[in-house]
N, C-alpha and C positions, 0 to 999 in steps of 0.2 A: 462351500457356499459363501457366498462372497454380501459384511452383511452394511447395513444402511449405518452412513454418518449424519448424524445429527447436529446442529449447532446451535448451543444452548446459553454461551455465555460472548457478550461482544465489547470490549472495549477500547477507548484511546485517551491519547494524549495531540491536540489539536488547538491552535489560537480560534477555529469556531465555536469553540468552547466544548472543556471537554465530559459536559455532562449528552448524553447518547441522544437525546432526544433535542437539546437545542441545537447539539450539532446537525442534525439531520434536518430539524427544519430550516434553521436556516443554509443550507446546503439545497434544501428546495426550491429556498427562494433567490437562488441565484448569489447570496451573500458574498460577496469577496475576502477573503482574509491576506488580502494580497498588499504587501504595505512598500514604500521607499526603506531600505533599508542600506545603513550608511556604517564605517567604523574607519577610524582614522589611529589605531593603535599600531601600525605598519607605516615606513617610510612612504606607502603608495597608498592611498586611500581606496576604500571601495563604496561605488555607488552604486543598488541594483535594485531592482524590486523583487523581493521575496518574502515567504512565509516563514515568522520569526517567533518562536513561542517566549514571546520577550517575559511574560507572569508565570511561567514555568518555575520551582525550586525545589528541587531535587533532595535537598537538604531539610527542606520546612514538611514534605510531603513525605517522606520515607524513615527519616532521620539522620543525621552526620554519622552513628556508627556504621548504618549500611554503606552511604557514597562515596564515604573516603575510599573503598577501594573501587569507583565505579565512575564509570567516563559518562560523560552526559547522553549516547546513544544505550547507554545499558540501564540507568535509571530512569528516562521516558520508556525504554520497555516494559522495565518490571511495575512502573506505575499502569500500563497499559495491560500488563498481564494480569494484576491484581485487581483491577477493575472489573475485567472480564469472568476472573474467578468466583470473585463475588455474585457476581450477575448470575452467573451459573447455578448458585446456589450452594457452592462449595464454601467450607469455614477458611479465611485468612489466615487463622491464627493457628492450623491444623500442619505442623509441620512432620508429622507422623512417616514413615516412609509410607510410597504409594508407586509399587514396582509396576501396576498393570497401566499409570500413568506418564505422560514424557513431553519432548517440548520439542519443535520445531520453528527455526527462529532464521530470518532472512535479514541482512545488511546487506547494502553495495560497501559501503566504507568502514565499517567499525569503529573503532578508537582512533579514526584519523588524527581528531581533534588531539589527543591528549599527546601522540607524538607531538605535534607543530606547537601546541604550548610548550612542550620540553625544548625543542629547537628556539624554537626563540629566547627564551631565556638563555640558552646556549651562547647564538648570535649576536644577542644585542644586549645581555645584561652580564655575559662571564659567566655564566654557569659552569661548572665544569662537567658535571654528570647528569644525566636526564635519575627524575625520582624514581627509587627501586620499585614501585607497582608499576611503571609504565609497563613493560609487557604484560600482565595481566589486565589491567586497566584497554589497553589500547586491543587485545587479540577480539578476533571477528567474533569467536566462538564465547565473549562473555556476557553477552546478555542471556541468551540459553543457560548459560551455567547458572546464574544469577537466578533465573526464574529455577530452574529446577532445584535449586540450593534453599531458594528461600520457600518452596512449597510442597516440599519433599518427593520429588518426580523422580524414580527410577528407573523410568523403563528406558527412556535414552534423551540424551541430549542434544540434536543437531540441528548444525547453522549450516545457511547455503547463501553463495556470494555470488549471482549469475544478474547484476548491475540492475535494471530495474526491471527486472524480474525474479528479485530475490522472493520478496513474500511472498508472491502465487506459487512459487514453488515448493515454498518452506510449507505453505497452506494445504498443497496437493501434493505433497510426500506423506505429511503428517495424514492426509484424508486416506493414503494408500494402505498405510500402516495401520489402523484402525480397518479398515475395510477386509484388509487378509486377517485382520484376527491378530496379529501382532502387538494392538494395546487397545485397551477399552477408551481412553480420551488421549487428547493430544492438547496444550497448550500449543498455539501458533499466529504468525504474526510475522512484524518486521518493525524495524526500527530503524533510523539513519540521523546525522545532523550536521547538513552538507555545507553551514553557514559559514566555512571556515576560510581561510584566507588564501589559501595552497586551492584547494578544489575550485574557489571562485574564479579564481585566474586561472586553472585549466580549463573549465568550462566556458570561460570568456574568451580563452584562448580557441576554441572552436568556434567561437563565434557564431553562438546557437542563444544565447541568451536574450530576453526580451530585454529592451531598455524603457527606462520609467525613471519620471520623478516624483515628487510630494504627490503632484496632481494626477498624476496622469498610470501610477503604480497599479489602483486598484484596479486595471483594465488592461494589465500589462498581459496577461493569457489568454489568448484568441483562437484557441482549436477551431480549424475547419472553416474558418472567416478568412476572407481574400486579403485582409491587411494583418494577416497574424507575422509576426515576429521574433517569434521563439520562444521559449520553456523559463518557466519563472523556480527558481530553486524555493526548496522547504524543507521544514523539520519539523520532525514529529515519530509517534509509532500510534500501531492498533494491533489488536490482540482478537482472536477468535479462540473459544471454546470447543472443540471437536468432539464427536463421544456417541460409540457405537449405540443405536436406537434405543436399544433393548435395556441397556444400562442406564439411558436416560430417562425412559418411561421408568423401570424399574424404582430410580429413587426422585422420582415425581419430580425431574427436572421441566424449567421452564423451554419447550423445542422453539426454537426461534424461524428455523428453515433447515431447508435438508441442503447436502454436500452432496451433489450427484456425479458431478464428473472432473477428471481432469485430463486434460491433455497437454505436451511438452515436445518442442523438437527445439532441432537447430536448424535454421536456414542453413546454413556452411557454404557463402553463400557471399559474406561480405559481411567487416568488423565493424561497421557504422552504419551502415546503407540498408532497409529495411527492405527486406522482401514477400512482396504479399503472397509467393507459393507457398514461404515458409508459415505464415502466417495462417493462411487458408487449410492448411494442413493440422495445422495442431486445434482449432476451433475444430478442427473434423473430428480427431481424436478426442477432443473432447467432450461432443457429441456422440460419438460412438460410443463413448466409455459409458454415458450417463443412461444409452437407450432412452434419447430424447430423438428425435426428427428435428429438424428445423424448424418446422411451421411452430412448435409447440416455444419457442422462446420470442420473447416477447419484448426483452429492454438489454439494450449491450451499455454497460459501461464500459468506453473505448479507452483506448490508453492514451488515444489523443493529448500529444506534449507540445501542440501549438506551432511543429517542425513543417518549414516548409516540404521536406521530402515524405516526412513519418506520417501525416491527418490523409494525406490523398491513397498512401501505399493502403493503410487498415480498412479504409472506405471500401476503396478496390478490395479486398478480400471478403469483404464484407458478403458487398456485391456477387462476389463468384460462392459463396457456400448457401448466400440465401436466395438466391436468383431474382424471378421476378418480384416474389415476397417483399425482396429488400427495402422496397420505396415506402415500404407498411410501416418497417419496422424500426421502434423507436431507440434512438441511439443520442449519450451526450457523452461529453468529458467535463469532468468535475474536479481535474486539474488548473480549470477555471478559475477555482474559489479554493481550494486548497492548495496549490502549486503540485511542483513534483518533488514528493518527498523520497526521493531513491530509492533506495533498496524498502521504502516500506511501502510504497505508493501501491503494491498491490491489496495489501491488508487495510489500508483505509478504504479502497476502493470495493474491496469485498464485503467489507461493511455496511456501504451505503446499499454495496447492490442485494445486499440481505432486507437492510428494513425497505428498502422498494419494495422489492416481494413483499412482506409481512405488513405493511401501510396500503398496499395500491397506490403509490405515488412515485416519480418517478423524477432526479435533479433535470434542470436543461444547464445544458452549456453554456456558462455566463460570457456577455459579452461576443457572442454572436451574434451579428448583425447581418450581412453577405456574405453568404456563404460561397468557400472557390468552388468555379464550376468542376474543378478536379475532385469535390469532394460531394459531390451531389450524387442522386439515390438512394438514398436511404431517409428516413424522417429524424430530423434531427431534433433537437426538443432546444428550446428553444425560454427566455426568460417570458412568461406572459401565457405561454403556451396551453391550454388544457394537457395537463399532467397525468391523469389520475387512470390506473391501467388495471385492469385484473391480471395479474400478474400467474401463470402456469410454474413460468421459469425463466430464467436470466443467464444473461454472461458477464465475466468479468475478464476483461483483455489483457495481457502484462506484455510487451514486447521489447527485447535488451538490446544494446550493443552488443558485440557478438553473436546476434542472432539466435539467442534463446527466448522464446516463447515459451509463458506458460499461462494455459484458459482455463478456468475456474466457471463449472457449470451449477446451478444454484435452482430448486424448485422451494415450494412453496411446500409448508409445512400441514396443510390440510388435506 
């Protein structure tokens, strides 16, 4: 029998600030955290608009004996995963072994960062050896270690790297595993910190990026608007609490919402270019899985990255799984006001689409004004907009390069 996941503990690491509830309202109110972001410590300077957790310290917040061996995407997690533990109602300080407990953890990038500091020093300053923790420091799989090291998790440790669709995956592997009975909770999440000077310039190298300055940054994300320009880079992590029902009523945790479905495919199909079959298929799956219908979802947060090809492709699938419904049904991107934080963008985003459900309230799409006619049918939400929804159920959309898709189905805890 296959049994119900609960989710009882939610946190992050976010410049909306990373206490849960301002973040989320102002996340409501269209807030941008979207800034000019500059660094001239390379021969070629970078100017771009992105989401920069500049009051972040890793050091002040965790302490120096833990960070020295920890890259900046592993210490935004474990601060995001100890936030969420907390919340849960679990002790911090409980480092006891806990084998019916484990951790699922999503990066597109890992330890980029802490390679490209070791190169440069290399390059430009004579180093001769990069520092002996880089590979531990730098591997995908150390923020999971990390959480589960420092919260006594043994029931398993994995990280999945499927670009930005890591966290929804990590979210809905971990929700599988819990569901067959395989562990009673699951820490899960994602992390990324994509501000670095190599990624910037690959992704500028695609020429996918919004451009912005001082003024003009905080509006540099325009999902589904006819003058959008591209995807605004971020960093950050969020962490979700997983944890079979029974377990959590049993020790009178707080239920936030339920985990009802997940579904995952691959287009296989094309390494950049999105396709809404592939797309339409695994929202099916994910529906299937949760034994929801269509009619009964209520709010998509879309993966909407501001992409000329990608806002029109998700609409269109939208369109084909919810038919005539679709024009009802309310849909934003909230990469808007937080950017796109890679590999974790699915776990902030399952976030917000948790306390939807659990507020009746629902983010719009900042900075949408005209919407392209390629992305019309469906109701979009809008800054100004009446928001406020009884919420059944939800979805949260992840859609990668390489054509992995993973959708994250979400009901309401009552």
């Amino acid at each position: 029998m296959k049994r119900r996941v609960a989710i009882t503990g939610v946190g992050l690491v976010d410049p909306l600030g990373n206490s849960i509830g301002s973040f989320f309202d102002r996340t409501i109110r269209g807030e941008s955290s979207i800034r000019h972001y500059s660094t001239n410590d390379i021969p070629v300077p970078i100017s771009i608009p992105a989401v920069y957790c500049a009051s972040f310290n890793g050091d002040e917040i965790l302490g120096k004996p833990r960070t020295i061996s920890m890259d900046k995407f592993s210490q935004m997690g474990l601060v995001a995963a100890f936030d969420a533990w907390t919340n849960a109602g679990f002790d911090i300080n409980d480092r006891s072994h806990k084998p019916d407990i484990g951790v699922s953890w999503g990066t597109a990038l890992g330890g980029t960062r802490i390679y490209e500091q070791g190169l440069k020093e290399m390059w430009l300053n004579g180093r001769e050896r990069l520092p002996p923790l880089s590979v531990v420091m730098g591997m995908n799989n150390a923020c999971s270690s990390h959480i589960a090291i420092q919260l006594g998790l043994g029931n398993s440790s994995l990280s999945y790297t499927v670009a930005c669709s890591s966290a929804s995956a990590a979210i809905g592997e971990a929700y599988r595993r819990i569901r067959d009975g395989e562990a009673n909770a699951m820490v899960a999440g994602g992390s990324d910190t994509p501000l670095i000077y190599g990624v910037i310039r690959a992704w500028d190298g695609m020429r996918v990026l919004s451009p912005g300055d001082e003024e003009t940054s905080p509006n540099a994300c325009r999902p589904f608007d006819k003058s959008r320009s591209g995807l605004v880079l971020g960093e950050g992590a969020a962490a979700l609490i997983l944890e079979d029902w029974e377990h959590a009523v049993a020790r009178n945790a707080p239920i936030i919402a339920e985990l009802a479905g997940y579904g995952a495919n691959c287009d296989h199909a094309n390494l950049v270019k999105p396709d809404p079959n592939g797309q339409v298929a695994a929202i099916s799956l994910a529906l299937n899985d949760a034994g929801i219908a269509p009619e009964d979802i209520g709010y998509i947060n879309a993966h909407g990255t501001a992409t000329v090809e990608g806002d029109p492709s998700e609409i269109e699938a939208l369109r084909t799984v919810f038919g005539d419904r679709a024009k009802d049904l309310a849909v934003s991107s909230t990469k808007s006001t937080h950017g796109h934080l890679m590999g974790a963008s699915g776990a902030i985003e399952a976030v917000i689409t948790i306390l939807s459900i659990k507020n009746g309230i629902v983010p719009p799409t900042a900075n949408l004004k005209d919407i392209d006619p390629a992305c019309e049918g469906v109701r979009h939400i809008k800054v100004g907009d009446n928001n406020k929804l009884n919420l059944k159920a939800a979805i949260s959309n992840s859609f990668a390069f390489g054509g992995s898709n993973a959708v994250l189905v979400f009901k309401s805890a009552n």
